[in-house]
N, C-alpha and C positions, 0 to 999 in steps of 0.2 A: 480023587474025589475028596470034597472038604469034611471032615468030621465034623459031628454035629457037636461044636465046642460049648455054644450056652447049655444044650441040656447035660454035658460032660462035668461043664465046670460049675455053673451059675453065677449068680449073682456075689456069691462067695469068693468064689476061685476068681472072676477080674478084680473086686474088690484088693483082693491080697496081693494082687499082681502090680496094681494101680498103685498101692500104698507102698509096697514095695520098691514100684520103681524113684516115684515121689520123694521117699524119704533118703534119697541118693542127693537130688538134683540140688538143694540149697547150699552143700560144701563141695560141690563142681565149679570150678571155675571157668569151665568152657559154658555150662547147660544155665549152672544156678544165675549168672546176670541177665538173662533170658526173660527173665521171670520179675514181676513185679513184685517190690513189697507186699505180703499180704495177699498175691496172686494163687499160692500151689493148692489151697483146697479148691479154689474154684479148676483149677487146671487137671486135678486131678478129678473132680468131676465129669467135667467133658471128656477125656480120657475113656472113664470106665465108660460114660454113658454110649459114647462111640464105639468102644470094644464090643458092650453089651450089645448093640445095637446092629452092627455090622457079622455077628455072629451068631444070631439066632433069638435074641433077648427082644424083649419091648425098647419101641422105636425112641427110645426118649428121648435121644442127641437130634434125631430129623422134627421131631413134634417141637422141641424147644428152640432150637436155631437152622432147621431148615439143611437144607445140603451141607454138607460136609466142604465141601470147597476147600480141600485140605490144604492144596498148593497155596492156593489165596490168602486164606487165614492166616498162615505161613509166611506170608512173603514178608512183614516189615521185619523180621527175627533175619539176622546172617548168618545162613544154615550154608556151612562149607563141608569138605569131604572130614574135614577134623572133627566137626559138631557131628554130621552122621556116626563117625566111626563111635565118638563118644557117647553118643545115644544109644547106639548098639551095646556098646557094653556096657552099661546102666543097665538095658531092659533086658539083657542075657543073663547079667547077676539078681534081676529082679524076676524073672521065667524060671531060678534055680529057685529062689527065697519063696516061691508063692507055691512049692510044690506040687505044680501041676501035672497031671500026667504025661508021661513021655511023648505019645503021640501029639497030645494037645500044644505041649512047650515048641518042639521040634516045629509043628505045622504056623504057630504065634510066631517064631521067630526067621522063617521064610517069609512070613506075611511083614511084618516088619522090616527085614532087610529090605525089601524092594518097595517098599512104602518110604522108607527111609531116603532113599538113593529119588525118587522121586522127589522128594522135599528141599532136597538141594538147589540153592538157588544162588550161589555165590562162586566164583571160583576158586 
């Protein structure tokens, strides 16, 4: 059964998680060319707003752009088994930094591995 991670963590605890991982991705050289100049606050908005959202929080990622279409969104980025593994461990050392609770981190980062592996789209 899925904990109930927004009223766990809130609006707080993905903020820190968001920022967290974010503040990784621009001296990555696999993740940071990913990304547009001037892209990561907006990135990292949709982020939280989809965290928040797919977790228990107000729907703000479905009310402002609709389906997630996560694959889709995804597709023009070359997301190989190297980019997944590296986004893993960005968002592992960003699940330690945002101090979340054990059960909450553990259950984030299941949900993330196979969300990850999903998004692969390159061989």
């Amino acid at each position: 059964m899925e904990p109930d991670i927004y009223a766990i963590v809130g609006e707080e605890g993905f903020a820190r998680l968001t920022r967290a991982f974010y503040a990784q991705v621009p001296g990555d050289e696999i993740l940071g060319p990913m990304y547009p100049a001037g892209g990561l606050a907006d990135a990292e908005q949709r982020l939280r707003d989809f965290l928040i959202g797919r977790f228990g929080g107000p729907p703000r990622y479905i009310e402002q752009r609709g389906h997630p279409r996560l694959r889709m969104r995804h597709m023009p980025f070359p997301i190989d088994r190297r980019a997944r593994d590296r986004w893993m461990q960005l968002m592992t050392k960003a699940v330690e930094e945002a101090a979340l609770p054990q059960e909450v981190g553990a259950f984030l980062l299941r949900f993330f591995s196979g969300t990850a592996t999903f998004m692969i789209n390159r061989p």
